[in-house]
N, C-alpha and C positions, 0 to 999 in steps of 0.2 A: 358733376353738373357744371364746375364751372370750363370743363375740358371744353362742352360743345360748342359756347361762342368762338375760339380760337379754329377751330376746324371749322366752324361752319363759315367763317368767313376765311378761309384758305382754302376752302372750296371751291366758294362762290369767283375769288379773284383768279384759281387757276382755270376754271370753265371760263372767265371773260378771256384770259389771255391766247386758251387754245381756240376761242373762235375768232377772234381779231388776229386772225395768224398776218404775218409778213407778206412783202408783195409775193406775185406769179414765181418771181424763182427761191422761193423759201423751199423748204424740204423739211419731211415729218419731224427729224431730230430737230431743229428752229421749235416746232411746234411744242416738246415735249422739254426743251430748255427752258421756252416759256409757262408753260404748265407749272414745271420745278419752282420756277422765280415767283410764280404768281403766290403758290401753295405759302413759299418760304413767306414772302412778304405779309400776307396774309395772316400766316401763324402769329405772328410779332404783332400786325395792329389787332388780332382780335386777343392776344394771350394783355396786352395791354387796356384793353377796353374790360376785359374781365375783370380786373383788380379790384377791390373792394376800395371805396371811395369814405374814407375816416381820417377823424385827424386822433392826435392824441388826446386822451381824455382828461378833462377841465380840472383842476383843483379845486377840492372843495374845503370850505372853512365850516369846521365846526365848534362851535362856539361852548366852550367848557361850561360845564355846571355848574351854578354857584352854589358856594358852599355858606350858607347861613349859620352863625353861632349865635345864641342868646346871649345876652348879658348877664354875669355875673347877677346869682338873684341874691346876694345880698343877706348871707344866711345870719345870723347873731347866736352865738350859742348862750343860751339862754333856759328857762323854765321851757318843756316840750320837749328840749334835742333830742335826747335821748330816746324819747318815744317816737319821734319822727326818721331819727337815724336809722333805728332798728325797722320799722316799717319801710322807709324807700329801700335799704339793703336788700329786704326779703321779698319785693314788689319786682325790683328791677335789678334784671345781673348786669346790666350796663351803669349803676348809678353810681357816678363819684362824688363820695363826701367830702372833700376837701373844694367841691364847687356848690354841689347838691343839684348838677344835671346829670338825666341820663339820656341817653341816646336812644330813640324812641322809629320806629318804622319805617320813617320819612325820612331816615338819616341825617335829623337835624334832634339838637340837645335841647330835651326842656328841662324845666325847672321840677322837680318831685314836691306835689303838695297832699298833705295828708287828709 
């Protein structure tokens, strides 16, 4: 599709140039020189009007995820732990005791409460 703008406009300039022929002493071959030149010319402004008109494409920023951690919840081992260590352990495979968050769907750490 995009062949025909170039031909159609090396058509159109070799039909102008074989009717605007040269004075009274031209001769057929003038006529068909010009024909040639017009087609040629032709080819070049339409193969260039053809060309797809874009530039390079914009850079884009995207802006990272932020990553939210809780804070330290501040466990005390104390009267409980153990009933509560044993319950977040078996609750969540993501829970670490040695903070007592786990990592929960959202991709952010909560705090495990019994």
């Amino acid at each position: 599709m995009s062949f025909l703008k170039p031909v159609a406009a090396a058509a159109a300039l070799s039909l102008a140039a074989a009717a605007f022929s040269a004075p009274a002493k031209a001769n057929a071959n003038d006529a068909i020189i010009a024909g040639a030149a017009g087609f040629a010319i032709g080819t070049l402004f339409g193969h260039a009007a053809a060309q797809p008109r874009y530039g390079a494409p914009r850079a884009i920023y995207v802006a990272p995820h932020p990553v939210h951690v809780a804070p330290h919840s501040g466990i005390v081992h104390g009267v409980g732990y153990a009933d509560w260590l044993v319950y977040c352990s078996a609750k969540y495979r993501s829970f670490n005791p040695e903070t007592g968050l786990y990592l929960g769907f959202d991709g952010e750490y909560h705090p495990c409460r019994m």
